[in-house]
N, CA and C of each residue as an Amber inpcrd file, in Angstrom:
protein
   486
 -19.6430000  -9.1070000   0.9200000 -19.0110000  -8.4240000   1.9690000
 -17.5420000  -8.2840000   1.6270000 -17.1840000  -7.1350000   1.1880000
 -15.8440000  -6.7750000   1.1330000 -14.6860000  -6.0050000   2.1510000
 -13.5990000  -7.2120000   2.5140000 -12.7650000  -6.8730000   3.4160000
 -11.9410000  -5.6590000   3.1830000 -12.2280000  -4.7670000   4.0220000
 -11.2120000  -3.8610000   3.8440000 -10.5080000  -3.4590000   4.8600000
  -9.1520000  -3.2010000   4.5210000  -7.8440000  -3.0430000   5.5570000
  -8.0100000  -1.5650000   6.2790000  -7.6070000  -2.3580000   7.1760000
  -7.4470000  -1.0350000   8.4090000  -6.3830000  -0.0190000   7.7000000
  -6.6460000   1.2750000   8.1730000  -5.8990000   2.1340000   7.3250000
  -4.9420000   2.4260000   7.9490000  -4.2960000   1.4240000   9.1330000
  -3.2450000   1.6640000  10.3510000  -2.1110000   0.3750000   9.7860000
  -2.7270000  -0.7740000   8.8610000  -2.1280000  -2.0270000   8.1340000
  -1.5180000  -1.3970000   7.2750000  -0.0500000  -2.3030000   7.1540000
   0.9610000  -2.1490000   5.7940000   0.7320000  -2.2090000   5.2930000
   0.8440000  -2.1900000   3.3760000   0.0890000  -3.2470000   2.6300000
   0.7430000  -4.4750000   2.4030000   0.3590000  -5.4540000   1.8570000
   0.7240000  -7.0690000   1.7660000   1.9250000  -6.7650000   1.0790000
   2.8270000  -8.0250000   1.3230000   4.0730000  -8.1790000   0.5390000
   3.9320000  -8.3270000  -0.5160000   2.7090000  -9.1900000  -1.4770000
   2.8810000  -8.9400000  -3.2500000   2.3590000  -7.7540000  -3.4670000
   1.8580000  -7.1140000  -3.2270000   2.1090000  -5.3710000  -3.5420000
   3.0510000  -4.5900000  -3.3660000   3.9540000  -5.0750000  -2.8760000
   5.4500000  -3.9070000  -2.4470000   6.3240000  -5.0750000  -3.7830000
   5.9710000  -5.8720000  -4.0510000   7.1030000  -6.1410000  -4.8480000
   7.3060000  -5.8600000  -6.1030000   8.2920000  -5.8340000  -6.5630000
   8.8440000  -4.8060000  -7.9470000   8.6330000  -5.9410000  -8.9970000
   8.3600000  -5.2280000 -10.5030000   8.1450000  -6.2510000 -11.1990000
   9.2340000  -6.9320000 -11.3860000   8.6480000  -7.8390000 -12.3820000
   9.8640000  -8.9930000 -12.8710000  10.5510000  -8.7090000 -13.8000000
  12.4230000  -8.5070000 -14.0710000  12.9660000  -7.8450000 -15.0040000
  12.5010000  -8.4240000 -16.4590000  12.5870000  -8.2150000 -17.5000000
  12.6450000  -8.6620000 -18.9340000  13.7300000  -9.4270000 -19.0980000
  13.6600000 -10.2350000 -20.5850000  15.3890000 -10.5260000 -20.8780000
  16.2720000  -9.5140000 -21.0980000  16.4640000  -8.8950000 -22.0300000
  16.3690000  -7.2470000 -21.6730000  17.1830000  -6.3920000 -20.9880000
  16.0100000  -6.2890000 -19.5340000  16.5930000  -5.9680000 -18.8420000
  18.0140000  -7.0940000 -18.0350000  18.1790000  -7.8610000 -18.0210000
  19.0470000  -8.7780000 -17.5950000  19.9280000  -9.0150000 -18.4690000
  20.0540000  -8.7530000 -19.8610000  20.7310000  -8.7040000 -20.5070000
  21.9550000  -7.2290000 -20.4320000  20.8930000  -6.1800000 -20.1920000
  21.8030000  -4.7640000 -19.9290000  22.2360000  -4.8580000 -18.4610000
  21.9400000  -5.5950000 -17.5470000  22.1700000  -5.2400000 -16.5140000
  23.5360000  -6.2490000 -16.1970000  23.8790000  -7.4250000 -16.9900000
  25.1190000  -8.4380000 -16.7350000  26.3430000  -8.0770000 -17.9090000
  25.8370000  -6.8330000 -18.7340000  26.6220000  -6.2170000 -19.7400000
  27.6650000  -4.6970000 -18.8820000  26.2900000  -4.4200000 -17.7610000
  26.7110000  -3.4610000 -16.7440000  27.8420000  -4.3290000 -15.9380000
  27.5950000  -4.7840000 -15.5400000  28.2560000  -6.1470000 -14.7110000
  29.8700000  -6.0050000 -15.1670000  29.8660000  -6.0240000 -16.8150000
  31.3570000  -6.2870000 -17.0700000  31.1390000  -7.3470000 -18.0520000
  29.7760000  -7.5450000 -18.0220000  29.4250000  -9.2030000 -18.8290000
  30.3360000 -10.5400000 -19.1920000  31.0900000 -10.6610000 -18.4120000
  32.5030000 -11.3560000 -18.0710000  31.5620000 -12.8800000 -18.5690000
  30.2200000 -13.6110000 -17.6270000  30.1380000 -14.2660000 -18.0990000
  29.4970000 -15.0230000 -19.3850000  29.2050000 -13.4870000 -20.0480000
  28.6940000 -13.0700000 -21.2170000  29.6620000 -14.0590000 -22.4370000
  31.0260000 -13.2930000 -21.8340000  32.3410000 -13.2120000 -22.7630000
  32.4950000 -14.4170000 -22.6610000  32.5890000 -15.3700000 -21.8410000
  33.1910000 -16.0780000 -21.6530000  32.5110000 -17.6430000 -22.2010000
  31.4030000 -17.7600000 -22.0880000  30.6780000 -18.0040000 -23.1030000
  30.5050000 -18.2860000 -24.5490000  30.8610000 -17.0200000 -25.0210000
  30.7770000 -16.6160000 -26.1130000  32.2220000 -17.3530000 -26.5960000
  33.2430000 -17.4220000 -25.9890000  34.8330000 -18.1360000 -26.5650000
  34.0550000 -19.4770000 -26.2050000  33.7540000 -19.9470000 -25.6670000
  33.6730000 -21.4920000 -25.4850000  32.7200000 -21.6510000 -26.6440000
  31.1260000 -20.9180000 -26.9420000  30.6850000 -22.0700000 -28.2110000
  31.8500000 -21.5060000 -29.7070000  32.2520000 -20.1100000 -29.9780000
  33.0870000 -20.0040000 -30.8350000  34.1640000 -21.1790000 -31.0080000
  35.0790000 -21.5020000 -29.8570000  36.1790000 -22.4900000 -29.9730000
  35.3270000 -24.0530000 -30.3390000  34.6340000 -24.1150000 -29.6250000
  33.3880000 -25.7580000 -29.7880000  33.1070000 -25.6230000 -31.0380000
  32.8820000 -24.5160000 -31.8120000  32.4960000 -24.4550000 -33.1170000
  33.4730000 -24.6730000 -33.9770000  34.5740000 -24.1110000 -33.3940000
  35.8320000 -24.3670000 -34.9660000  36.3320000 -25.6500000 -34.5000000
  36.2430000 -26.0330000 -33.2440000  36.5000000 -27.2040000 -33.2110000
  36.2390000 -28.4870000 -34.0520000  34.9180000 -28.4480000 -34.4340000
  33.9840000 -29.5080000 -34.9510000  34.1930000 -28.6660000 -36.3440000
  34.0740000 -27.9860000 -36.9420000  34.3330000 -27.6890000 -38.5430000
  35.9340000 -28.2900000 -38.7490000  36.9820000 -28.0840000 -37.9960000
  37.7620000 -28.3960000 -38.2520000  38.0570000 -30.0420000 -38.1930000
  37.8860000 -30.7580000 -37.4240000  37.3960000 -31.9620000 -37.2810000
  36.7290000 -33.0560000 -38.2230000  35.8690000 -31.7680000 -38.5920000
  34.4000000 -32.4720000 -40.2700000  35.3450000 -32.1790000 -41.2830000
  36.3830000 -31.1620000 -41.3590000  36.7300000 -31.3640000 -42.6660000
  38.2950000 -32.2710000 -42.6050000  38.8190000 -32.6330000 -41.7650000
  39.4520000 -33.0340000 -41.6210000  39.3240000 -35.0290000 -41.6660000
  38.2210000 -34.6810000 -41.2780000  37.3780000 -36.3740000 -41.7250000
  36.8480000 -36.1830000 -43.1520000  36.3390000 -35.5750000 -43.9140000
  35.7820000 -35.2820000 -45.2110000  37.2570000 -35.5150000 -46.0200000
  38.2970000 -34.8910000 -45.8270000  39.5180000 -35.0570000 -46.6430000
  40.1680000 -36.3270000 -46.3600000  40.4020000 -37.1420000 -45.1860000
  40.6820000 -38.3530000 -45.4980000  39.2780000 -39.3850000 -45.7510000
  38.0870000 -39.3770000 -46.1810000  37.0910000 -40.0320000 -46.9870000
  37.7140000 -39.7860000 -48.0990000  37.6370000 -38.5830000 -48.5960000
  38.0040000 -38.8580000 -50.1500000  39.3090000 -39.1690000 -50.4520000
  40.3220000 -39.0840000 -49.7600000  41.7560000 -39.4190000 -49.6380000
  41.5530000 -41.3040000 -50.3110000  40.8680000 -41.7060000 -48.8190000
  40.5790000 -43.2550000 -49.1540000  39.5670000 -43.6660000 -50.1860000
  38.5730000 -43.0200000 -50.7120000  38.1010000 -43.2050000 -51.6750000
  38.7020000 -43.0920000 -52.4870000  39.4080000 -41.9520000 -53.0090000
  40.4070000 -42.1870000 -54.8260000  41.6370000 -42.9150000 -54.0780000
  42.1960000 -43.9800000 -53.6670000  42.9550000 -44.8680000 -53.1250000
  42.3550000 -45.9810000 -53.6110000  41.1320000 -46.3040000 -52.9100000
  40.0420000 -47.5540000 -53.5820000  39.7460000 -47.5630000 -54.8540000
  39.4350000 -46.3680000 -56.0510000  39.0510000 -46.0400000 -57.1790000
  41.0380000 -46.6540000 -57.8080000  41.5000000 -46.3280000 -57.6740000
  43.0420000 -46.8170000 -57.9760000  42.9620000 -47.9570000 -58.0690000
  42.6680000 -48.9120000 -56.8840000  42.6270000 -50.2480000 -56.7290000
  42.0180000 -50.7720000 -57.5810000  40.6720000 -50.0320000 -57.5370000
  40.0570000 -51.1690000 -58.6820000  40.4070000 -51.0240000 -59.9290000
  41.0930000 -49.6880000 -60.2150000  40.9350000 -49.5640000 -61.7490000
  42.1960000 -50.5120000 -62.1440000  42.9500000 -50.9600000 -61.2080000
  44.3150000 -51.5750000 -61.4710000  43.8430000 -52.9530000 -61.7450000
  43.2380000 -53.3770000 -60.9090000  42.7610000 -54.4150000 -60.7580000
  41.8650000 -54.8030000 -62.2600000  41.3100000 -54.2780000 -62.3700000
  39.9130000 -54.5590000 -63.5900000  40.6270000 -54.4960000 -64.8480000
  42.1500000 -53.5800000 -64.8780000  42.8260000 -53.5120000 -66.0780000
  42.6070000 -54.6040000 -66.4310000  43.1280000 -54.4830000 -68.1920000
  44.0050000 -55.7170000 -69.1320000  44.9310000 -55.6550000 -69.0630000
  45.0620000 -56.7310000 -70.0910000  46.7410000 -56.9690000 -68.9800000
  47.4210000 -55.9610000 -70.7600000  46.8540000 -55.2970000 -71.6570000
  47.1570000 -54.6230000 -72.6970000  47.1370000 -53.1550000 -72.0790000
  46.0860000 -52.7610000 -71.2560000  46.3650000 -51.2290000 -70.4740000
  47.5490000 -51.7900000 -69.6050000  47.4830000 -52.2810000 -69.2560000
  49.1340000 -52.4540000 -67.6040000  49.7930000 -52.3470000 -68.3690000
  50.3280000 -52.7270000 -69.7790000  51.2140000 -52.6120000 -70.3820000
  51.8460000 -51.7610000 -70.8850000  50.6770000 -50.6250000 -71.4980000
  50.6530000 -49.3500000 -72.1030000  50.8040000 -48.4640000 -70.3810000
  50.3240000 -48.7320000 -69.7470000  51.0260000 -47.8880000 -68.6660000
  52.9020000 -48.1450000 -67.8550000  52.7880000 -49.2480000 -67.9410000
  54.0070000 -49.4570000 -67.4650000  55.0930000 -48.7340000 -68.7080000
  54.3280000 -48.7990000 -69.8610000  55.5520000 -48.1430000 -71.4390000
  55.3440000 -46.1910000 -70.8470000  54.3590000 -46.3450000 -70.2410000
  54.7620000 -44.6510000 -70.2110000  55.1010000 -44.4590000 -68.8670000
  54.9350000 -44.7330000 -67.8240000  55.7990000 -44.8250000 -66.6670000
  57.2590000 -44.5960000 -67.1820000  57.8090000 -45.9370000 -68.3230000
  58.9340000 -46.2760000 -68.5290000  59.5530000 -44.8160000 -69.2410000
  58.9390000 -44.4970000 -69.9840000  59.3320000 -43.5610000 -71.1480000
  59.5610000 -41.9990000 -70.1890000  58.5100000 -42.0560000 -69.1500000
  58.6340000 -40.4780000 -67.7470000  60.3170000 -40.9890000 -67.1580000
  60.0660000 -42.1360000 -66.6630000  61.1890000 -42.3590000 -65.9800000
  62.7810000 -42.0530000 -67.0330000  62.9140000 -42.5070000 -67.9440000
  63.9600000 -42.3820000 -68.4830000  64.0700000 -41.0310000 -69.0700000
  63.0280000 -40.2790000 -69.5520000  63.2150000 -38.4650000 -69.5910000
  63.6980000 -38.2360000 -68.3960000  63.5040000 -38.2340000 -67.2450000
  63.5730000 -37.8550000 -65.9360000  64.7260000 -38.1210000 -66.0390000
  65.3690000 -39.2200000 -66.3550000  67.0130000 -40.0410000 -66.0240000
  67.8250000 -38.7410000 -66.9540000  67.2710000 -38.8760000 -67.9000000
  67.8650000 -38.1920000 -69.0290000  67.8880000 -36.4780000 -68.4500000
  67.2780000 -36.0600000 -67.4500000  67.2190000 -34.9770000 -67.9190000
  67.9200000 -34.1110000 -66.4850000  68.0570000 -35.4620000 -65.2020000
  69.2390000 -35.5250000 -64.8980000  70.7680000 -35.6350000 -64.9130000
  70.9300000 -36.8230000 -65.9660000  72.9750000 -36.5380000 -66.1080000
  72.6710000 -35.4780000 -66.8500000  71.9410000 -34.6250000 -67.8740000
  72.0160000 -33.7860000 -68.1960000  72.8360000 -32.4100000 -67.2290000
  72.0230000 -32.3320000 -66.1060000  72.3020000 -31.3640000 -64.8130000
  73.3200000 -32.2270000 -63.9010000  73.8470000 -33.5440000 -64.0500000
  75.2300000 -33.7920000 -63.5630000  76.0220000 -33.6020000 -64.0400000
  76.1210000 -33.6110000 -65.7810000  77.2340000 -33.6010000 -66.7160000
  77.9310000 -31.7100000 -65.9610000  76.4830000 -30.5860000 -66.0620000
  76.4960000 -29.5490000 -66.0240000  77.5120000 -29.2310000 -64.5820000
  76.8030000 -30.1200000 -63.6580000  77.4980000 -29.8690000 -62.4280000
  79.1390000 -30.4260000 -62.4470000  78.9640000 -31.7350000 -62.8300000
  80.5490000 -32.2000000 -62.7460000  81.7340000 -31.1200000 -63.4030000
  81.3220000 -30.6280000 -64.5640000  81.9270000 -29.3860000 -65.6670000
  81.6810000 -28.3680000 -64.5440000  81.5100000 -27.5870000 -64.0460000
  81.4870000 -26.7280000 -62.9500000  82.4300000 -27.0670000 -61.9500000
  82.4970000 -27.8960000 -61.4730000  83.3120000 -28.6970000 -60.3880000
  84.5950000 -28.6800000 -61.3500000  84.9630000 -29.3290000 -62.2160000
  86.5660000 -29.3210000 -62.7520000  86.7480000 -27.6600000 -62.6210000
  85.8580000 -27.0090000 -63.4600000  86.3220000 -25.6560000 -63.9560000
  86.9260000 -25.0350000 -62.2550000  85.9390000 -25.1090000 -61.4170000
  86.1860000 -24.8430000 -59.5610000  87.2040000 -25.2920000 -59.3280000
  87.5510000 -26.3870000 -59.6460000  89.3490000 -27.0140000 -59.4980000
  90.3100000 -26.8560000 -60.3280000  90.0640000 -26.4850000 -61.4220000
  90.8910000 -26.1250000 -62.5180000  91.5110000 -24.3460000 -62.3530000
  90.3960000 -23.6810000 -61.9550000  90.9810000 -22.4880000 -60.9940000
  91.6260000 -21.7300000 -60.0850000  91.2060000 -22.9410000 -59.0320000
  91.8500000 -23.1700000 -57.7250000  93.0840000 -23.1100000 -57.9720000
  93.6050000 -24.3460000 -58.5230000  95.1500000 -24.8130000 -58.3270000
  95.5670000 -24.0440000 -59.2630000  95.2620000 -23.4330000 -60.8960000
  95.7840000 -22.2250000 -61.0770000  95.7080000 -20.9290000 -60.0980000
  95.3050000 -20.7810000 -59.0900000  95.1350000 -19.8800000 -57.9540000
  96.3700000 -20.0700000 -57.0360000  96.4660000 -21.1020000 -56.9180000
  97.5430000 -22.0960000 -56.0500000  98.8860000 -22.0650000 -56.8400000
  99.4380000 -22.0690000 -57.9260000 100.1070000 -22.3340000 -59.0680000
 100.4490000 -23.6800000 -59.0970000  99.2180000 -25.0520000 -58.8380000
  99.7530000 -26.1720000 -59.2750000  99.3760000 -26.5130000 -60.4130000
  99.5490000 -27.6150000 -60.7060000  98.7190000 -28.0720000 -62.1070000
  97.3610000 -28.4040000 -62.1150000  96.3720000 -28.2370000 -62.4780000
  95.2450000 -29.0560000 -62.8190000  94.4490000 -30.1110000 -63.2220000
  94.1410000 -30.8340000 -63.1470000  93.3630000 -31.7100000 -63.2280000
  93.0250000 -32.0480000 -64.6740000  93.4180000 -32.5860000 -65.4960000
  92.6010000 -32.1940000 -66.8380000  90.9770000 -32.7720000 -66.8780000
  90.4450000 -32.1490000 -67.9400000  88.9660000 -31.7260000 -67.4670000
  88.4040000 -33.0480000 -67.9840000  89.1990000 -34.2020000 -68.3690000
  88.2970000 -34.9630000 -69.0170000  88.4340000 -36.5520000 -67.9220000
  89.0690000 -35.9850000 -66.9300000  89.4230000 -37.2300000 -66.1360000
  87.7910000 -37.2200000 -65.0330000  87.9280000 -38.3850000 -65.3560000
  86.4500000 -38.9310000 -64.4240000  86.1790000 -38.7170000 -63.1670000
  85.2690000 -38.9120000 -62.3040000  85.1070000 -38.6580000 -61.4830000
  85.2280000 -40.3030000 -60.2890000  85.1950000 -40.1450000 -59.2440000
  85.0090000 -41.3590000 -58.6890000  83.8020000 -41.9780000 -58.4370000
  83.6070000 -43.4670000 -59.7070000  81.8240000 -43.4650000 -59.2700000
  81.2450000 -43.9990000 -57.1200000  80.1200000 -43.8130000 -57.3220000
  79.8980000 -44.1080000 -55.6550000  79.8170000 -45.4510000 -55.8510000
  80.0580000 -45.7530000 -54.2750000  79.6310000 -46.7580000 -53.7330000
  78.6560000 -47.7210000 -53.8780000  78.7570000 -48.7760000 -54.5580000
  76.9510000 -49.4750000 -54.8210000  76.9850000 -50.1070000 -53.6120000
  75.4180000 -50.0690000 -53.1960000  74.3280000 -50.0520000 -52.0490000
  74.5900000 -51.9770000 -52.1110000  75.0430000 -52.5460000 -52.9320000
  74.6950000 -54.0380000 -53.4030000  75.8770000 -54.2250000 -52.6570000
  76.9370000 -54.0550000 -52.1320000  78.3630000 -54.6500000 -51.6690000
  78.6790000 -54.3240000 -50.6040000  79.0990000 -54.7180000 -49.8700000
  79.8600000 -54.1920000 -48.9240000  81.0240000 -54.9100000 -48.2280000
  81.6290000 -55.8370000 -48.7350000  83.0410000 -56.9210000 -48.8510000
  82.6870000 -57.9730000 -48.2220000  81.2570000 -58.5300000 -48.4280000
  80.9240000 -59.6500000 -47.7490000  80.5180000 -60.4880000 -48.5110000
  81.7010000 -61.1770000 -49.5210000  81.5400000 -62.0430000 -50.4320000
  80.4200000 -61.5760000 -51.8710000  80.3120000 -60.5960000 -52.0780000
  78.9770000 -59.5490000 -52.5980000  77.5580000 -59.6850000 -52.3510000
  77.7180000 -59.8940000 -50.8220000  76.0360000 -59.8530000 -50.2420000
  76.3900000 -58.9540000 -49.2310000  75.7760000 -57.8570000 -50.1590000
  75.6240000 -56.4090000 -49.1570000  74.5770000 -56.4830000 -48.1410000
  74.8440000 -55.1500000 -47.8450000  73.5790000 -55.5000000 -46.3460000
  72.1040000 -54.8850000 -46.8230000  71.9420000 -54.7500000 -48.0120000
  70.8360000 -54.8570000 -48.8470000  70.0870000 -56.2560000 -48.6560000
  71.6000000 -56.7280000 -49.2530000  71.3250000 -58.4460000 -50.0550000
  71.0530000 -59.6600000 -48.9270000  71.1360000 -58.8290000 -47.7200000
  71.2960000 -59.8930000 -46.4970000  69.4880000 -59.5360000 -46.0780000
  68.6620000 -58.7460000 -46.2410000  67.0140000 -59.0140000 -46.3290000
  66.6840000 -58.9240000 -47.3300000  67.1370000 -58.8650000 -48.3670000
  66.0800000 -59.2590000 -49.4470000  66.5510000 -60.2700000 -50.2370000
  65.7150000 -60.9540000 -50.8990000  66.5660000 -61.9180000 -51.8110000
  66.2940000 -61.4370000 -53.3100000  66.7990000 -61.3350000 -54.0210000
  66.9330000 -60.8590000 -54.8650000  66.6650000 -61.7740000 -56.5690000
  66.3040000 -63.0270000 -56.1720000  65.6390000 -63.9610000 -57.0450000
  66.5580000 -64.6910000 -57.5410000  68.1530000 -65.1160000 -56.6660000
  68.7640000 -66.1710000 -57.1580000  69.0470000 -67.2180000 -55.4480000
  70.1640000 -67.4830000 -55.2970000  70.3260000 -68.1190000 -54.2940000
  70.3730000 -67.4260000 -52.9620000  69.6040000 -67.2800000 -51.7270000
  69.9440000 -66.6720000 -50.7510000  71.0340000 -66.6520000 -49.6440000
């Protein structure tokens, strides 16, 4: 026995209702929108993302930072005392090129400086300086008129009497 509706009856409410959108459709329709919270979205996992790459490599570079730090250690450590030696002779031998290759470029500068004053006061019409008179050496860091315990010498001891 099949019920059938009076032809004076609405029809039922799940028949008047419209289908169900797609993704799709909800996708074009919040793009219609202005898709604001589309956009907005979209900056937050972008920024979350460079966040954490920047972060990983920023931890990745101090790992290996402290790893060749540790690789140093030990290799210092495990030396002979015939490598420490041969390194400390070429340390020694950089350092004193280096020394050397500075007064080189002071000698250059100080000779610049007379010639700058040697001009001048011929500019001026006094006499000059002759070029072979010295300069005033500085101040050593070791003194300072306190019996010669500078204020170096007052924290460190220096391996005689403190």
């Amino acid at each position: 026995m099949s019920q059938r509706r009076p032809a004076n009856r609405p029809a039922s409410p799940a028949s008047r209702r419209t289908p169900r959108p797609t993704a799709d459709d909800i996708i074009a329709q919040r793009l219609k929108q202005g898709g604001q919270k589309v956009k907005f979205r979209r900056y937050v996992v972008s920024g979350a993302m460079t966040m954490v790459i920047i972060a990983g490599a920023w931890y990745g570079a101090s790992l290996k930072t402290e790893q060749d730090i540790e690789k140093q250690r030990k290799k210092v450590y495990e030396a002979t005392d015939q490598e420490l030696i041969e390194h400390l002779t070429i340390m020694k031998n950089k350092h004193q090129r280096t020394k050397t290759e500075l007064d080189k470029k002071l000698s250059v500068v100080r000779g610049r400086m007379t010639e700058n004053a040697k001009r001048e006061a011929e500019e001026r019409g006094e006499f000059a300086t002759p070029s072979h008179a010295p300069l005033p050496a500085p101040k050593s860091l070791d003194t300072d008129g306190q019996n010669g315990k500078g204020s170096i010498g007052r924290w460190f001891s220096w391996g005689g009497k403190g």
